[in-house]
C-alpha positions in Angstrom: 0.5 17.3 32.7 1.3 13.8 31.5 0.0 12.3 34.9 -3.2 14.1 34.5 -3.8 12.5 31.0 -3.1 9.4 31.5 -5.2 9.2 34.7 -8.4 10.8 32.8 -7.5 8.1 30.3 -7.6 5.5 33.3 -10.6 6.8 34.7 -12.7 6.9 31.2 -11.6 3.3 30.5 -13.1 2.9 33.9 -15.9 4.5 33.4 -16.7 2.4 30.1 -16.0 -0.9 31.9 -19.6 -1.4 33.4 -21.0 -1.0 30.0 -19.3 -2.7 27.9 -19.0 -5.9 30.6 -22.8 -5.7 30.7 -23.7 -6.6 27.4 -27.3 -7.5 27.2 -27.1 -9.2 23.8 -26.3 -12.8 23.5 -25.9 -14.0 19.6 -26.9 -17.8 18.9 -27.6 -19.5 16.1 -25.1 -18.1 13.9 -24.4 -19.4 10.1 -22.3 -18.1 7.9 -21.1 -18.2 4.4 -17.5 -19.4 4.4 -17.1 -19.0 0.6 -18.3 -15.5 0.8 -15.4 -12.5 0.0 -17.4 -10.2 -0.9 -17.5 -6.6 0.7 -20.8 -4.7 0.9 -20.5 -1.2 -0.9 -24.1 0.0 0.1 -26.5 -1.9 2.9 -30.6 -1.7 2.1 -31.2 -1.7 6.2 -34.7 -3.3 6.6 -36.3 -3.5 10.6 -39.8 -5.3 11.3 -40.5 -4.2 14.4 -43.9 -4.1 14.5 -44.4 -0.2 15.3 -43.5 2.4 12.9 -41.7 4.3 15.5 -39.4 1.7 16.7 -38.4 0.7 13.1 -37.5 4.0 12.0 -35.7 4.7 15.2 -33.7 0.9 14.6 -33.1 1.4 11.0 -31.9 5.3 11.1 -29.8 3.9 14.0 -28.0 1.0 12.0 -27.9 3.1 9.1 -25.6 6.0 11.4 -23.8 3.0 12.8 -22.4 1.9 9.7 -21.6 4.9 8.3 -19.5 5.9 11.6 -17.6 2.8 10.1 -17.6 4.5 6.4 -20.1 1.9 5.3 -22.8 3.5 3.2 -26.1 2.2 4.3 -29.8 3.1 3.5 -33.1 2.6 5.3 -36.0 0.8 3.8 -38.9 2.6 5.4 -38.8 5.1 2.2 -39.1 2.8 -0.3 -41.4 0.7 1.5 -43.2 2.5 4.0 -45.7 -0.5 5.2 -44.6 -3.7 6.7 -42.2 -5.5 4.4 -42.6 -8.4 2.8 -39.7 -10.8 2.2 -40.5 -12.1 -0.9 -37.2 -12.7 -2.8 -37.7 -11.2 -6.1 -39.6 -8.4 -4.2 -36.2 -7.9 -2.3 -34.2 -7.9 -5.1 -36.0 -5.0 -7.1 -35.8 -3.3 -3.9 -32.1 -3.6 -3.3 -31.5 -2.1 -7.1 -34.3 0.6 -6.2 -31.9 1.4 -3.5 -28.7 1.2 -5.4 -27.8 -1.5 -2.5 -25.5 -4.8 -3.1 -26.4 -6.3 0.4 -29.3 -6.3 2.0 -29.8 -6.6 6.1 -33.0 -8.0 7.4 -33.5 -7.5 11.7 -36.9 -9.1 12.2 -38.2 -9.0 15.4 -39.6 -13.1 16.7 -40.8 -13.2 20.0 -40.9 -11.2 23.7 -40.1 -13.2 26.6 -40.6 -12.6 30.5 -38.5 -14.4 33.0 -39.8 -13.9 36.8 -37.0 -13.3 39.1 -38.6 -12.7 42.0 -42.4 -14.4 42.4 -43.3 -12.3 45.5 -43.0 -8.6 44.4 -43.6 -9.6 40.7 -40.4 -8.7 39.6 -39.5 -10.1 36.0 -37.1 -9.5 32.8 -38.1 -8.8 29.8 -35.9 -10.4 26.5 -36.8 -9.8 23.0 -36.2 -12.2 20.3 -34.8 -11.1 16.8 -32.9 -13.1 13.5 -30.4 -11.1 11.7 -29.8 -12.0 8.0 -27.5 -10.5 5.5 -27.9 -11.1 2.0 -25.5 -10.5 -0.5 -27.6 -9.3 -4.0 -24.9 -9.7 -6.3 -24.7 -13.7 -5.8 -28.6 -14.2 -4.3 -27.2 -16.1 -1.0 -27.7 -15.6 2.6 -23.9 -14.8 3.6 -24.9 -14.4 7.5 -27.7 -14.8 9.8 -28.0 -14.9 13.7 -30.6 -14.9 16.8 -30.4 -12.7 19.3 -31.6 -12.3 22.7 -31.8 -8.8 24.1 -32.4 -8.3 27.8 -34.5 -4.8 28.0 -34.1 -2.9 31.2 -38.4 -2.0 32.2 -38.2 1.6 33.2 -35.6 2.9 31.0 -35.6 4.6 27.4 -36.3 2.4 24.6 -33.9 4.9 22.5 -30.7 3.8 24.0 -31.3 0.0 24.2 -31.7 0.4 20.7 -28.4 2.1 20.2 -26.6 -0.8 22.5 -28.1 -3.5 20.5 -26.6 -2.2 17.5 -23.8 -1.8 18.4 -23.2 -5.3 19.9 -24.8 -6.5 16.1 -22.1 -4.4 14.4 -19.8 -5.7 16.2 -20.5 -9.4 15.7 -20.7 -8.8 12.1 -17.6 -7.1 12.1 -16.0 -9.9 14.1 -17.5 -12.4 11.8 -15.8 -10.3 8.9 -18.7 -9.1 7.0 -16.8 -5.8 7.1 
């Protein structure tokens, strides 16, 4: 009986291996606040994706994401349903709206194509993104980073979402935002 658990154990670890050693996130540009000791009670989650769809899927994402890690998080798209608009006092009334003491910005910047093979047109598609996190309490950035996400053509949208997030929460995690 022991054999058999610890080779399903073996073979899940396995099975997880591809995945995790195929990360298709790379973080750059990263800053962040070394005086900063603060720990968010409540995230205001806040996607600009530039269709309604794919922010509400990124934000509800995030927001499940950090509450698998008992962080209570909230989206944005009900307290502001259009576009936002990152003006700082605008931000702030938000944040309070939202009963939020940190508030984390994904913005999407630019799509990129990289051709990999000229003759049968065969290319890779990246999207571009910055990350920020802003404590409220204080008014400081306390983290930011770029991103570049490969996305796989001719797959779901749905679960490169999920991935990304996940490699996010765990660089912010790492970088001991939580």
């Amino acid at each position: 009986m022991r054999v058999i658990r610890i080779y399903m154990q073996f073979a899940a670890l396995m099975m997880l291996f591809p995945v995790i050693a195929c990360t298709s996130t790379k973080f750059s540009i990263m800053y962040k606040d070394e005086t900063y000791r603060g720990h968010p009670e409540r995230f205001l989650v806040i996607n600009t994706f530039p269709t309604p769809g794919t922010r509400r899927v990124f934000e509800d994402e995030l927001v499940e994401a950090l509450k698998n890690r008992r962080i209570d998080a909230v989206v944005s798209y009900w307290i502001m349903p259009d576009l936002p608009v990152f003006d700082k006092d605008v931000l702030a009334s938000l944040a309070k709206e939202a009963g939020a003491d940190t508030v984390l910005i994904n913005r999407y910047v630019n799509r990129g194509m990289e051709e990999v093979d000229v003759r049968e047109g065969i290319y890779k598609t990246y999207i571009y993104t910055q990350t920020d996190v802003y404590d409220m309490k204080s008014n400081k950035l306390v983290f930011s980073a770029s991103a570049e996400t490969l996305i796989k053509n001719g797959q779901p949208y749905v679960p490169q979402i999920e991935t990304y997030i996940r490699n996010m929460i765990n660089k912010l995690s790492q970088e001991g935002l939580f």
